[in-house]
mmCIF file of the N, C-alpha and C atoms, coordinates in Angstrom:
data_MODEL
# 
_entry.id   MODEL 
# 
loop_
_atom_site.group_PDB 
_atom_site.id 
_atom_site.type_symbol 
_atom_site.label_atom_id 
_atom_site.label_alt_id 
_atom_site.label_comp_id 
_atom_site.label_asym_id 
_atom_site.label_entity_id 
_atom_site.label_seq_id 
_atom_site.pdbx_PDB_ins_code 
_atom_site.Cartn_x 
_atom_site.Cartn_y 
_atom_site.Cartn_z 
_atom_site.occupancy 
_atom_site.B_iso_or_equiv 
_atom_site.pdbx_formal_charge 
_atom_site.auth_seq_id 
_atom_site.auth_comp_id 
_atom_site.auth_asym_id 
_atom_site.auth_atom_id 
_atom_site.pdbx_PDB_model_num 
ATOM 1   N N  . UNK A 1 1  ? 46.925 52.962 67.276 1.00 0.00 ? 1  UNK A N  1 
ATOM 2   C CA . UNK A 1 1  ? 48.329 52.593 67.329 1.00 0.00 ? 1  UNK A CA 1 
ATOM 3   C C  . UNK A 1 1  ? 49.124 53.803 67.820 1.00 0.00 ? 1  UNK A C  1 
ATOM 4   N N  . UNK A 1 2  ? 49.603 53.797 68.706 1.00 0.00 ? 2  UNK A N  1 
ATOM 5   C CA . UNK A 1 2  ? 50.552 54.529 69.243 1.00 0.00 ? 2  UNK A CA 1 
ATOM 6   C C  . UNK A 1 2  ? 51.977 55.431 68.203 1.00 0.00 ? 2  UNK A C  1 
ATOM 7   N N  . UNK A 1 3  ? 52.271 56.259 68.727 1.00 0.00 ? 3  UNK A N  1 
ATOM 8   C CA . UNK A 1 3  ? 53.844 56.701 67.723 1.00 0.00 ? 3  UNK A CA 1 
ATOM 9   C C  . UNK A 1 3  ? 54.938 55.873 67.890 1.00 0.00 ? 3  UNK A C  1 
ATOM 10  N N  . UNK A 1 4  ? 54.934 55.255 69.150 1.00 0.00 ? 4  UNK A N  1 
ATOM 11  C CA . UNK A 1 4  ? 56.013 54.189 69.064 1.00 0.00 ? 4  UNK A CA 1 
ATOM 12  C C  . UNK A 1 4  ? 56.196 53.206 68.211 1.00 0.00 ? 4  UNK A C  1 
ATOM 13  N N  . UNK A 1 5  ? 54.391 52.557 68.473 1.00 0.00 ? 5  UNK A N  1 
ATOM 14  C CA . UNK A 1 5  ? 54.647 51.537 67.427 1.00 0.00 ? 5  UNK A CA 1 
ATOM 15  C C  . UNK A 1 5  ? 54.471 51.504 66.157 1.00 0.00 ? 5  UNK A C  1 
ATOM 16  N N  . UNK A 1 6  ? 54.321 52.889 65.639 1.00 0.00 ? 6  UNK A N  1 
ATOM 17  C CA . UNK A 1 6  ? 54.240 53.476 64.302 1.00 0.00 ? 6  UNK A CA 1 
ATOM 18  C C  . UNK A 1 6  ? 55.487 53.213 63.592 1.00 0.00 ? 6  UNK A C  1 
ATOM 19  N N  . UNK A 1 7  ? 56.609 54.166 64.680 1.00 0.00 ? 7  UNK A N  1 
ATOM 20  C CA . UNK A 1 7  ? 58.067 53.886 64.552 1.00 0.00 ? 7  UNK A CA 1 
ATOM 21  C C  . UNK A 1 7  ? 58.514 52.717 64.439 1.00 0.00 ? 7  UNK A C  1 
ATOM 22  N N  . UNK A 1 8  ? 58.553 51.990 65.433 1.00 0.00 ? 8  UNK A N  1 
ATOM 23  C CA . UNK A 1 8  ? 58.710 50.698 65.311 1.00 0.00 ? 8  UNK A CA 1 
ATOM 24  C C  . UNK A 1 8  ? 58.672 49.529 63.583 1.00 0.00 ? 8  UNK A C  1 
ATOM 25  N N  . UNK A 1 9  ? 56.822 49.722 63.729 1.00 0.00 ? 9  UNK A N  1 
ATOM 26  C CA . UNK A 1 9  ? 56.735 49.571 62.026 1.00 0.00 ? 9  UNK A CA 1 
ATOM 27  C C  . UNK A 1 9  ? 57.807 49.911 61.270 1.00 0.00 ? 9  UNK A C  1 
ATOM 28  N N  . UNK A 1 10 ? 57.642 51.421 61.116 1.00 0.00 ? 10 UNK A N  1 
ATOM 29  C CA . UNK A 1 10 ? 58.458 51.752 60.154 1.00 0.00 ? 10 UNK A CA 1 
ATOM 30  C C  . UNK A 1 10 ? 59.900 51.590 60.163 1.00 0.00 ? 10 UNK A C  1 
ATOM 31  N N  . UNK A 1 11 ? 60.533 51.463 60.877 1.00 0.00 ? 11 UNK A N  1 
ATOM 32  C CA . UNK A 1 11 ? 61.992 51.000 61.008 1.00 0.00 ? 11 UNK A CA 1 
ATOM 33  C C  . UNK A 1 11 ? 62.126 49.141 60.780 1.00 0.00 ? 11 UNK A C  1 
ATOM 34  N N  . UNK A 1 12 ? 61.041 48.620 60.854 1.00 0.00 ? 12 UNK A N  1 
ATOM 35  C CA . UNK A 1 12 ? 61.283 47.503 60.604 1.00 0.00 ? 12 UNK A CA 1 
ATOM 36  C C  . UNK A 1 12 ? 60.906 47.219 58.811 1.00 0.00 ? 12 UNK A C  1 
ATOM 37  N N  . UNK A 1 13 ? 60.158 47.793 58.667 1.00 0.00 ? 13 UNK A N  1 
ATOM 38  C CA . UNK A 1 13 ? 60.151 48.120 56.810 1.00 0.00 ? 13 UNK A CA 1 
ATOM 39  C C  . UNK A 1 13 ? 61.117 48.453 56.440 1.00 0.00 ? 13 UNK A C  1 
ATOM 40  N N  . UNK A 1 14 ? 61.681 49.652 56.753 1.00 0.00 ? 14 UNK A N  1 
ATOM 41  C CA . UNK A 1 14 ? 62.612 50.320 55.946 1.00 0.00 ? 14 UNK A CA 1 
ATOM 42  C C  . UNK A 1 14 ? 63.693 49.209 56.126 1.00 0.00 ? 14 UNK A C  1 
ATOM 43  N N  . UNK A 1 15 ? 64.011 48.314 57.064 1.00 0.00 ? 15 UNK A N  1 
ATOM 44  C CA . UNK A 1 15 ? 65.218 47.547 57.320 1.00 0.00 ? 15 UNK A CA 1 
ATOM 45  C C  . UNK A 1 15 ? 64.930 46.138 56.414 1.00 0.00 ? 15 UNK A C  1 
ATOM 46  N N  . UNK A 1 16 ? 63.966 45.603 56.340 1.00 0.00 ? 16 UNK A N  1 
ATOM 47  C CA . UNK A 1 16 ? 63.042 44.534 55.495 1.00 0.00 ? 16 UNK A CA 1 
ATOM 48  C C  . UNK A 1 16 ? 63.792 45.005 54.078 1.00 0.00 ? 16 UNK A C  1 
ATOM 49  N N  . UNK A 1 17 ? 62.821 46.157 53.450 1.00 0.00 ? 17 UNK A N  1 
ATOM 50  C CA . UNK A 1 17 ? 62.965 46.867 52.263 1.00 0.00 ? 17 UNK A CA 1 
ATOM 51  C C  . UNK A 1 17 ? 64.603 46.797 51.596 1.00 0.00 ? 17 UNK A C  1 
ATOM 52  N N  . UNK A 1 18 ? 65.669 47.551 53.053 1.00 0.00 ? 18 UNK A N  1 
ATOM 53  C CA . UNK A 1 18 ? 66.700 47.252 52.545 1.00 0.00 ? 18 UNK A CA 1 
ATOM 54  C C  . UNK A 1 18 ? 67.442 45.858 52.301 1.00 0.00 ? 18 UNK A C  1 
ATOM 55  N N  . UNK A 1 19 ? 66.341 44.605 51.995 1.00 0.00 ? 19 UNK A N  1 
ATOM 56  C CA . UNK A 1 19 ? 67.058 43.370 52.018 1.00 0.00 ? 19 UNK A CA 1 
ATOM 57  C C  . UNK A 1 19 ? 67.973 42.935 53.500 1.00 0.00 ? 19 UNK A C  1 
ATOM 58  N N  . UNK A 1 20 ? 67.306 43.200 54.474 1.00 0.00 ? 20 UNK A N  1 
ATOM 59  C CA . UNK A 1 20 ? 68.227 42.540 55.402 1.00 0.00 ? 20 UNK A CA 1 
ATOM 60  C C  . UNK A 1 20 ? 66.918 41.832 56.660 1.00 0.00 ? 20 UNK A C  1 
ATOM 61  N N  . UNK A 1 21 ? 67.409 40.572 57.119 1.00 0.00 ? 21 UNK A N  1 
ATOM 62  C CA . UNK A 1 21 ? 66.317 39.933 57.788 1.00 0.00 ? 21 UNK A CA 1 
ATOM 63  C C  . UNK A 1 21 ? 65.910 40.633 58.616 1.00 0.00 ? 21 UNK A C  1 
ATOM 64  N N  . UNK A 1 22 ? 66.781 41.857 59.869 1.00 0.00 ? 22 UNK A N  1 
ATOM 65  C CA . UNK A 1 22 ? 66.089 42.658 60.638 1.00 0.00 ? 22 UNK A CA 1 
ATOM 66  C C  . UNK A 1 22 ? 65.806 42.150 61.826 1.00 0.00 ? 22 UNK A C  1 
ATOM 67  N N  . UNK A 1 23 ? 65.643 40.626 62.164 1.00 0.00 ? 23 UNK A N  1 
ATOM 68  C CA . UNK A 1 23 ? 65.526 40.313 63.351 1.00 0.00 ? 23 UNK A CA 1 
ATOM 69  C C  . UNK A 1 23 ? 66.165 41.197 64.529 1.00 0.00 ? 23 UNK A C  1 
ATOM 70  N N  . UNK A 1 24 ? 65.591 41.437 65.842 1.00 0.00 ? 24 UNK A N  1 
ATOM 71  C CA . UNK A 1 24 ? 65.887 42.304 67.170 1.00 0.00 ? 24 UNK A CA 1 
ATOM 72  C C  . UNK A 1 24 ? 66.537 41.760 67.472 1.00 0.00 ? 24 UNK A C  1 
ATOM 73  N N  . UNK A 1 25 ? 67.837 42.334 68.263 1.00 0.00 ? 25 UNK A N  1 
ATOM 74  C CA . UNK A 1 25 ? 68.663 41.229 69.453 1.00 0.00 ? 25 UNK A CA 1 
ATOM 75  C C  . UNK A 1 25 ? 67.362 41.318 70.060 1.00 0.00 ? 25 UNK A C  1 
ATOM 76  N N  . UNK A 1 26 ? 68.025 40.573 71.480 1.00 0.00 ? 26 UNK A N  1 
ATOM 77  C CA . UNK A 1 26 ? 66.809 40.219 72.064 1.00 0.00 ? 26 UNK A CA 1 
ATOM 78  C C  . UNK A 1 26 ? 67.208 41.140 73.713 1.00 0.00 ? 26 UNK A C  1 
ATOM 79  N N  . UNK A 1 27 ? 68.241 42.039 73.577 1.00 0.00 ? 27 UNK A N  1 
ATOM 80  C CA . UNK A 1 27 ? 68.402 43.345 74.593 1.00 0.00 ? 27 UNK A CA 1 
ATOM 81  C C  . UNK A 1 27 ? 67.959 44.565 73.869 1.00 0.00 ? 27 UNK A C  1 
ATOM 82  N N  . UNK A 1 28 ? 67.720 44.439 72.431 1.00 0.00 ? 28 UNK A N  1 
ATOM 83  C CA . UNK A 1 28 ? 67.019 45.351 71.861 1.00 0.00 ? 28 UNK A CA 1 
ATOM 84  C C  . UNK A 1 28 ? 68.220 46.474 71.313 1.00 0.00 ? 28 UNK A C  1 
ATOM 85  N N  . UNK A 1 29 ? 68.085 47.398 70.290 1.00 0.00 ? 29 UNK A N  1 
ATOM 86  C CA . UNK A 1 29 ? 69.505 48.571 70.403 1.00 0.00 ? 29 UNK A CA 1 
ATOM 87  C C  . UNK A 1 29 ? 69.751 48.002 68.703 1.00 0.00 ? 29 UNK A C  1 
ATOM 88  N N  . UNK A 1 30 ? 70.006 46.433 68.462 1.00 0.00 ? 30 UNK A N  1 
ATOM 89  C CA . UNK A 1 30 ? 70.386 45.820 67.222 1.00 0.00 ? 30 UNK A CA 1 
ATOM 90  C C  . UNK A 1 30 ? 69.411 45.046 66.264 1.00 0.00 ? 30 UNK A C  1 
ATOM 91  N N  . UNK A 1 31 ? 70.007 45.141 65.262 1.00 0.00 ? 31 UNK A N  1 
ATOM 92  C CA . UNK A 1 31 ? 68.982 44.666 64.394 1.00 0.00 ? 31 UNK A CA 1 
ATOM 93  C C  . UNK A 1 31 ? 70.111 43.468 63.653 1.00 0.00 ? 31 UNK A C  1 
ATOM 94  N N  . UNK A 1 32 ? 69.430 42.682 62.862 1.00 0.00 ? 32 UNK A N  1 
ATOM 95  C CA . UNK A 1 32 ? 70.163 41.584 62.176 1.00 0.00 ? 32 UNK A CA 1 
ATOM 96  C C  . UNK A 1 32 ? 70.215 42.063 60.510 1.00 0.00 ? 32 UNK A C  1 
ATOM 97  N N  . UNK A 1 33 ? 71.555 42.128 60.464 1.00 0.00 ? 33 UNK A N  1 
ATOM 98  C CA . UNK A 1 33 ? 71.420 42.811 58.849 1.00 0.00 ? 33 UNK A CA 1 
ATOM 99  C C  . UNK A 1 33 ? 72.376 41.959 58.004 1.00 0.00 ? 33 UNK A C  1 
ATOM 100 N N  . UNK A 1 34 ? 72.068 40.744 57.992 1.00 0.00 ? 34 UNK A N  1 
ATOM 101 C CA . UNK A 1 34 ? 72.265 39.363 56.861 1.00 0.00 ? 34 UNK A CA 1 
ATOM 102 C C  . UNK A 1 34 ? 71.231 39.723 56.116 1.00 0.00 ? 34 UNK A C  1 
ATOM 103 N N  . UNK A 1 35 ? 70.871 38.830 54.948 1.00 0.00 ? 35 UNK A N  1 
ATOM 104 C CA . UNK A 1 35 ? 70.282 39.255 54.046 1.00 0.00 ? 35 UNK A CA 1 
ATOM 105 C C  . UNK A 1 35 ? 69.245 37.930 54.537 1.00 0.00 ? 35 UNK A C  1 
ATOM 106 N N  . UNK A 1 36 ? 67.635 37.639 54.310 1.00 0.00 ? 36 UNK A N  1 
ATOM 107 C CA . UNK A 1 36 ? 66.939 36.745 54.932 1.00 0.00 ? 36 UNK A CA 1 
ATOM 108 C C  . UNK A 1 36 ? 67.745 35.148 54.905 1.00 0.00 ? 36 UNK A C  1 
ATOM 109 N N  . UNK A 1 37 ? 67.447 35.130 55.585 1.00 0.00 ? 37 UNK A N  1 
ATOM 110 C CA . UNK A 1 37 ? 67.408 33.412 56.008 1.00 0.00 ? 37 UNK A CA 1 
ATOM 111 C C  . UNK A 1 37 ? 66.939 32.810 56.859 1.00 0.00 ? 37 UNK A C  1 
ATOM 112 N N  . UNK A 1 38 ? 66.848 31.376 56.976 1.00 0.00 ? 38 UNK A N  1 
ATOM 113 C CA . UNK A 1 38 ? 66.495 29.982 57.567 1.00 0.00 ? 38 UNK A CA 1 
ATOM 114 C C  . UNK A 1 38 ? 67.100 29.480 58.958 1.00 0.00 ? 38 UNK A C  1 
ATOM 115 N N  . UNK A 1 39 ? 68.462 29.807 59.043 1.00 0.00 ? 39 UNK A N  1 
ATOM 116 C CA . UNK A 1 39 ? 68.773 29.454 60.125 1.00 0.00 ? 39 UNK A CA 1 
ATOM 117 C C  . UNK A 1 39 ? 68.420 30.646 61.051 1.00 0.00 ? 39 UNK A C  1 
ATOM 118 N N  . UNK A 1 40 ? 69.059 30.025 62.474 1.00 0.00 ? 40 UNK A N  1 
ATOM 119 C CA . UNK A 1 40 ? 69.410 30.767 63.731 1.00 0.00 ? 40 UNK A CA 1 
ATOM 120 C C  . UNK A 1 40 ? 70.261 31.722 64.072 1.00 0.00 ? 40 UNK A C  1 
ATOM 121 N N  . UNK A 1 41 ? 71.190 32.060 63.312 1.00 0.00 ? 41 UNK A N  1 
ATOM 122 C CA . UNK A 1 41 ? 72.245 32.506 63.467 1.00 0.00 ? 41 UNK A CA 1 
ATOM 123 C C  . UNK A 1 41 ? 71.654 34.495 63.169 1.00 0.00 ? 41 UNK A C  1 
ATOM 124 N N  . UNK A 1 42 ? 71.945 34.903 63.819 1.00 0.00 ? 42 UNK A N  1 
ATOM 125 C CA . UNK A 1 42 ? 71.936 36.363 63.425 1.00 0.00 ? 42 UNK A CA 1 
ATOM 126 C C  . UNK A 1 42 ? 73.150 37.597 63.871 1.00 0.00 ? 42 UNK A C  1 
ATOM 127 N N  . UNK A 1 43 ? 73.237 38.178 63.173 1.00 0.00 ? 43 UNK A N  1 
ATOM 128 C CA . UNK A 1 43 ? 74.643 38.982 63.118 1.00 0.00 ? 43 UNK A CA 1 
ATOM 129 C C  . UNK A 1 43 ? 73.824 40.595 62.608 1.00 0.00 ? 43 UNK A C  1 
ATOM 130 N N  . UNK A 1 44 ? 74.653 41.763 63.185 1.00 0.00 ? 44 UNK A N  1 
ATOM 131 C CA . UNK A 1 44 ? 74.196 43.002 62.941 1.00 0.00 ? 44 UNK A CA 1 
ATOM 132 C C  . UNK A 1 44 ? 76.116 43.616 63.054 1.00 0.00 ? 44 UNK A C  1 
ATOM 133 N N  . UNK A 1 45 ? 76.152 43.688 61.489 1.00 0.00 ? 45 UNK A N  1 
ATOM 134 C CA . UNK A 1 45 ? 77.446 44.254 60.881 1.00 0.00 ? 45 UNK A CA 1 
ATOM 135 C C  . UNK A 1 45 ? 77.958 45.146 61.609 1.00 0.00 ? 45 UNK A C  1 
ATOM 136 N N  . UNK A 1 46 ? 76.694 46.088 61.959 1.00 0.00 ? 46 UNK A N  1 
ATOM 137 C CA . UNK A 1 46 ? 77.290 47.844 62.015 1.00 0.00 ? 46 UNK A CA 1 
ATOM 138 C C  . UNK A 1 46 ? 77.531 47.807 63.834 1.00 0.00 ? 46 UNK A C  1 
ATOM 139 N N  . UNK A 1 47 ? 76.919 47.626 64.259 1.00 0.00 ? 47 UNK A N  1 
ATOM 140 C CA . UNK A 1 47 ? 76.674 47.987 65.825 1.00 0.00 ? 47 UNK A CA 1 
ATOM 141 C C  . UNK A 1 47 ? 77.757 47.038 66.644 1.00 0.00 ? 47 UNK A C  1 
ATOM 142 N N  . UNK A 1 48 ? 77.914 47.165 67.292 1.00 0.00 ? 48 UNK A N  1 
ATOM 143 C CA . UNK A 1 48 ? 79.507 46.440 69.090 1.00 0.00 ? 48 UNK A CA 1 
ATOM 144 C C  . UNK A 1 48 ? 80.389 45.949 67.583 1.00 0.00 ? 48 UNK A C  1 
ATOM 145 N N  . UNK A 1 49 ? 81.302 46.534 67.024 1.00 0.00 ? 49 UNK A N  1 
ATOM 146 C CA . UNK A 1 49 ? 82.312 46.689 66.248 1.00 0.00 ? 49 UNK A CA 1 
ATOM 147 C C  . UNK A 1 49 ? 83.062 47.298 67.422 1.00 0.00 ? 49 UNK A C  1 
ATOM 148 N N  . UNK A 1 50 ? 84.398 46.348 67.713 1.00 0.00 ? 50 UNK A N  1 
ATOM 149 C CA . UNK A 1 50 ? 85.713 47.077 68.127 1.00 0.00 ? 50 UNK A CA 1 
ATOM 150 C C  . UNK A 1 50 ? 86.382 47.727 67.686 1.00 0.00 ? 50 UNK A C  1 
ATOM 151 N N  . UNK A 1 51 ? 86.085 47.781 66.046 1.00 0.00 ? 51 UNK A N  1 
ATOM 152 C CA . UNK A 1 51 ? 86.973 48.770 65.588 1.00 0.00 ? 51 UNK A CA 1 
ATOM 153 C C  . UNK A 1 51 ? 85.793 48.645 63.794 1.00 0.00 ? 51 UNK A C  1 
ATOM 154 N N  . UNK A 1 52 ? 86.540 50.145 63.248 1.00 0.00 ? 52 UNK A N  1 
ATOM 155 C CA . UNK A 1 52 ? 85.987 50.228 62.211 1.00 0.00 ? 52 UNK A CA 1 
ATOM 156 C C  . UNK A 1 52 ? 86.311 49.401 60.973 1.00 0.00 ? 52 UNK A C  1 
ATOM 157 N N  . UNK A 1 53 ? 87.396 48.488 61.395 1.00 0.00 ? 53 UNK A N  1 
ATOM 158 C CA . UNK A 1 53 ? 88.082 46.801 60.360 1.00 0.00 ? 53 UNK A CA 1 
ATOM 159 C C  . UNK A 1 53 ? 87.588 45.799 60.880 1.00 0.00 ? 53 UNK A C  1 
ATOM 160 N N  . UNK A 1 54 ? 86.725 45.707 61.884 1.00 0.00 ? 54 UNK A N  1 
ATOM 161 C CA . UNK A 1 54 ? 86.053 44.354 62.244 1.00 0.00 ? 54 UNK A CA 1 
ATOM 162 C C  . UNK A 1 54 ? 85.248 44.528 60.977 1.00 0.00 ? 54 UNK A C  1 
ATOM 163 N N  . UNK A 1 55 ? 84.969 43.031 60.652 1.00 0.00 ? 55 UNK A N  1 
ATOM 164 C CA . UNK A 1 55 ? 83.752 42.804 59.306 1.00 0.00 ? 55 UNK A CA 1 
ATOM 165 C C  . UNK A 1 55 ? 82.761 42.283 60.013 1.00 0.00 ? 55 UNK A C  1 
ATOM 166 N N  . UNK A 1 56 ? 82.321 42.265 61.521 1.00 0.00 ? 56 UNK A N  1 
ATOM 167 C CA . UNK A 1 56 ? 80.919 41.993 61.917 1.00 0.00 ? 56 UNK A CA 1 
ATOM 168 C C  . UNK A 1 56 ? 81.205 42.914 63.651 1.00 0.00 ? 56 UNK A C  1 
ATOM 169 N N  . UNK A 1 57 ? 80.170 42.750 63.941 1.00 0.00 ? 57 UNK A N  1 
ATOM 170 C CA . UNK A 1 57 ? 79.601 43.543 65.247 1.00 0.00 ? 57 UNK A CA 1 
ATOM 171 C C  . UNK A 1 57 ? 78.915 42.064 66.009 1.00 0.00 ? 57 UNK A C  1 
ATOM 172 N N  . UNK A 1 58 ? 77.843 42.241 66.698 1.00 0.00 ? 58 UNK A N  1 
ATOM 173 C CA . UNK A 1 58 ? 77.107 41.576 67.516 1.00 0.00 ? 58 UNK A CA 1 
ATOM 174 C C  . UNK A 1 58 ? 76.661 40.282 67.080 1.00 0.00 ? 58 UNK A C  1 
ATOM 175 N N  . UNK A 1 59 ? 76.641 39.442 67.206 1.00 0.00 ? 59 UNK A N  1 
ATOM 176 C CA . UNK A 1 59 ? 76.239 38.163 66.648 1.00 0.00 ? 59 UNK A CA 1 
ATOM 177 C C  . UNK A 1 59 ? 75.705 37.131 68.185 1.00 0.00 ? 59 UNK A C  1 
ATOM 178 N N  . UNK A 1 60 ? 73.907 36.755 67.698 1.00 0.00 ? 60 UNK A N  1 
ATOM 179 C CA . UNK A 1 60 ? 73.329 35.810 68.013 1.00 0.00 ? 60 UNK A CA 1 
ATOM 180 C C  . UNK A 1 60 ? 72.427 35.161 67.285 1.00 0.00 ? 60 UNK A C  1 
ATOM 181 N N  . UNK A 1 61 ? 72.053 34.038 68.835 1.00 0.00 ? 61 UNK A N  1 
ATOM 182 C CA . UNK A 1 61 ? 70.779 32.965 67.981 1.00 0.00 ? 61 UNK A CA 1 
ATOM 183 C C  . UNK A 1 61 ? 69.582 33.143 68.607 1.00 0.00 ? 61 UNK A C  1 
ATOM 184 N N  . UNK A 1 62 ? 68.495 32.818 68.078 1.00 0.00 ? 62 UNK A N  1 
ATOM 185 C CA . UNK A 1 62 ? 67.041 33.064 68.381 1.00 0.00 ? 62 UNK A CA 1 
ATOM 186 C C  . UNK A 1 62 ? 66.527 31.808 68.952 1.00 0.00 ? 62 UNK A C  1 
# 
């Protein structure tokens, strides 16, 4: 296994671990940090925020 995909792993644990589903956008850069679920819908709080009072960032579906 490579260091990338070592990294990889491990950033997807540590994001798991912290209770959040983690799903990739699918341009890559974001992660989905809802807490798990069922649907389609995925949202990553922290990241393409226009401002530091938006209450979400990037939001897609899979």
């Amino acid at each position: 296994m490579s260091a990338a995909d070592r990294r990889r792993e491990a950033e997807t644990s540590a994001g798991r671990a912290a209770g959040y589903c983690w799903m990739e956008h699918p341009d890559g850069g974001r992660h989905c940090t809802r807490r798990p679920h069922s649907d389609r819908q995925h949202v990553d709080h922290y990241r393409g925020r226009e401002s530091v009072t938006d209450t979400h960032g990037t939001e897609w579906t899979d």
